[in-house]
C-alpha positions in Angstrom: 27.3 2.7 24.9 27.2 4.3 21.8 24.4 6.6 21.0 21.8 5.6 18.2 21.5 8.6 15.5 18.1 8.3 14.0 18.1 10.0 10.5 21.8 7.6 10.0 19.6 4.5 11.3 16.7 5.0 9.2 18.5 6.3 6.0 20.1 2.9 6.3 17.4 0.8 6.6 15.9 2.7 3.5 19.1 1.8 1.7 18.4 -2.0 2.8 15.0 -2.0 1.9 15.9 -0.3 -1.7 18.1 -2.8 -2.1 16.1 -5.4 -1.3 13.4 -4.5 -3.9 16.0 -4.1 -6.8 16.7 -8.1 -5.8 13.3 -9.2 -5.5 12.2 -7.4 -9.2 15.1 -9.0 -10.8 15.0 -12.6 -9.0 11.9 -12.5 -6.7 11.9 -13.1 -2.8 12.8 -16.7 -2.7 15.6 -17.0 -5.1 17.4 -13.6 -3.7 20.0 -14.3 -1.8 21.1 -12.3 1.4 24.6 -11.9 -0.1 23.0 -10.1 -2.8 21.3 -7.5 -0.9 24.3 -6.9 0.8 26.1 -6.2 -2.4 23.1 -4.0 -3.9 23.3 -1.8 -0.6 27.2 -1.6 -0.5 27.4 -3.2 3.1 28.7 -6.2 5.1 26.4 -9.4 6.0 26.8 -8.0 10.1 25.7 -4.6 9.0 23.0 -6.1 7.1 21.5 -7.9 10.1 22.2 -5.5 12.5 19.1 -3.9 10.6 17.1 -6.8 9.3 17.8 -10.4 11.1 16.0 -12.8 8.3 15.0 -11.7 4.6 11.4 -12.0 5.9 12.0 -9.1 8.3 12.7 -6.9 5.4 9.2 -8.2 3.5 7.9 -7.5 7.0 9.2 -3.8 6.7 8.1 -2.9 3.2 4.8 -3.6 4.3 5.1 -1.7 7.1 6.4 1.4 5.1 3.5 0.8 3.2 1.7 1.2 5.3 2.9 4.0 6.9 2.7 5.9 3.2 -1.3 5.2 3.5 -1.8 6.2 7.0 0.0 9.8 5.7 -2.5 9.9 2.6 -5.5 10.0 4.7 -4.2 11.6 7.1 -3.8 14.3 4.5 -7.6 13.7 3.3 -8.2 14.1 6.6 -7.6 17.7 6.6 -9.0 18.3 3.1 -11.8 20.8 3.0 -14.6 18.7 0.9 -13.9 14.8 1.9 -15.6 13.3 -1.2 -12.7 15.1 -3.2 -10.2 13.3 -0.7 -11.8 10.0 -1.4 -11.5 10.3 -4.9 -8.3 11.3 -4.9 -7.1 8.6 -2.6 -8.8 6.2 -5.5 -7.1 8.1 -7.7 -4.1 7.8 -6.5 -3.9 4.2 -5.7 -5.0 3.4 -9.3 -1.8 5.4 -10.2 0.7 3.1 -8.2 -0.4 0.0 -10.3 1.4 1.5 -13.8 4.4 0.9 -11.8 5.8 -2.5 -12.1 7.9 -2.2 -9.1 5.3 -1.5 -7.4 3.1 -4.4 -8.3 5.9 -6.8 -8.4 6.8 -6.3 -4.7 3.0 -6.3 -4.2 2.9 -9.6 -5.3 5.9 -11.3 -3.8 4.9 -9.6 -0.6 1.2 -11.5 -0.7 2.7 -14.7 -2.3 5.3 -15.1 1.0 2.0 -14.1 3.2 0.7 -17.0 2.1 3.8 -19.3 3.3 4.9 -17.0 6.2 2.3 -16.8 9.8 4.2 -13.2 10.5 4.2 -11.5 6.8 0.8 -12.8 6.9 0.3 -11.6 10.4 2.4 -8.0 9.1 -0.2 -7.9 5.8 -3.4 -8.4 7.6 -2.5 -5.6 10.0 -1.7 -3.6 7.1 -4.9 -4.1 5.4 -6.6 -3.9 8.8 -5.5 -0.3 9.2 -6.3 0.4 5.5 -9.9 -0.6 6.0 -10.5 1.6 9.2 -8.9 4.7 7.9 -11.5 4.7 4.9 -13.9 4.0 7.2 -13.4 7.1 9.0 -13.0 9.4 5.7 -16.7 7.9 4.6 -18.2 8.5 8.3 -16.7 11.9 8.5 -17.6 12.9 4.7 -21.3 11.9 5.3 -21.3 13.7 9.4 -20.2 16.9 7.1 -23.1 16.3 4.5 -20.2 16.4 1.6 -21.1 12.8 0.7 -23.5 10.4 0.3 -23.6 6.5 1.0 -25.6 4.1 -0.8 -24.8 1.2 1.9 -23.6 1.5 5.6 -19.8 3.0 5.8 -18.0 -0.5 6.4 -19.5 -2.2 3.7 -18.8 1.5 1.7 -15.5 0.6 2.9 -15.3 -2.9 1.5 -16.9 -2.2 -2.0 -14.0 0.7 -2.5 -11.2 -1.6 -1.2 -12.6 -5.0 -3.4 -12.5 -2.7 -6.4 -8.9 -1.3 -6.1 -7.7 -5.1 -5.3 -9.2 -6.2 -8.5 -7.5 -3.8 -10.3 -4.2 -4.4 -8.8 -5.1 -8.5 -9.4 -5.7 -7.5 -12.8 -2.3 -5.5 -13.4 -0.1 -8.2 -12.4 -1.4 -10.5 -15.1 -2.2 -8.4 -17.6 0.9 -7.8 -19.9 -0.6 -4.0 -21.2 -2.5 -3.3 -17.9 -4.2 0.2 -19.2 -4.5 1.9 -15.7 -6.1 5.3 -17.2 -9.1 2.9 -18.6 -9.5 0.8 -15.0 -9.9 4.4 -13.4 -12.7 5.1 -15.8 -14.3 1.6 -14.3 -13.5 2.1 -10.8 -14.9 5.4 -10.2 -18.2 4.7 -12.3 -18.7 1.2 -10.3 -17.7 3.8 -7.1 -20.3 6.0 -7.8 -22.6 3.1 -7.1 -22.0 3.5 -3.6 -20.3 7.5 -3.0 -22.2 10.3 -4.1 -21.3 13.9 -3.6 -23.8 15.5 -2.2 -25.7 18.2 -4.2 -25.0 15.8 -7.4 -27.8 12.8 -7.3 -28.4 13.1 -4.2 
């Protein structure tokens, strides 16, 4: 049997899923065929699958890298020596993604075949799941070391944060001159509703 090398096996499915997301900016999930992946990622149909069986598998993936990059940025914050600075910069940071239209493009074709597909559904609920419970934690940990605090208990904390970032992306995939530099402004003054640095109001 031949042996499996890991770094060749995931730089392929990179390639794949790079591929992929050229296709879906340019056509969108649906109308992308397989054929063209293949042809954006240099490589045969069989190859193709051998990674990915079904275009929904590769949706399925780019959520899960997604994830993955968010469960690296806390973990990150994690280790950060004042937590309230983490969380800001964790706001910060996601408010920075949404000036990328690749980035809210495949956002969006990701939730719209969610709404059609039980597993991408299953895959984005997961996803958000594990989003939710990591900034659980940061708040928690930031108010046991008395460098934050909470106006509300830590999961609703948690909530208010995440309802604000998803309005923003909502609002930069409709709004043709989406000004992500005067959203941050509004985010992190409706934020410090809720998170407050100790030593500074509290």
């Amino acid at each position: 049997m031949r042996t499996v090398n890991p770094e060749r096996h995931h730089a392929r499915r990179q390639q794949i899923l790079e591929a992929a997301m050229a296709c879906f900016m340019r056509k969108g999930f649906h109308a992308t065929r397989t054929a063209e992946i293949c042809t954006e990622a240099g490589m045969s149909p069989g190859n193709l699958f051998h990674y990915f069986p079904t275009k929904e598998a590769i949706i399925a993936a780019i959520v899960e890298e997604d994830q993955r990059e968010t469960a690296e940025r806390f973990a990150a914050a994690a280790g950060a020596r004042n937590l309230y600075d983490a969380l800001i910069a964790i706001v910060e940071e996601s408010l920075a993604l949404l000036a990328d239209p690749v980035y809210t493009r495949i956002g969006l074709e990701v939730l719209a075949e969610a709404v059609r597909n039980p597993d991408v559904f299953a895959s984005v609920a997961r996803s958000e799941a594990g989003r939710k419970a990591q900034l659980v934690r940061l708040l928690d940990t930031a108010v046991e070391r008395q460098q934050a605090r909470l106006t509300m208990p830590p999961a609703q904390a948690a909530d208010w944060i995440l309802l604000l970032l998803d309005g923003a992306f909502g609002r930069a995939m409709v709004e043709e001159r989406f000004d992500a530099q005067a959203y941050r402004s509004l985010v992190l003054g409706a934020l410090a509703a809720v998170v407050v640095p100790v030593g500074e109001g509290a």
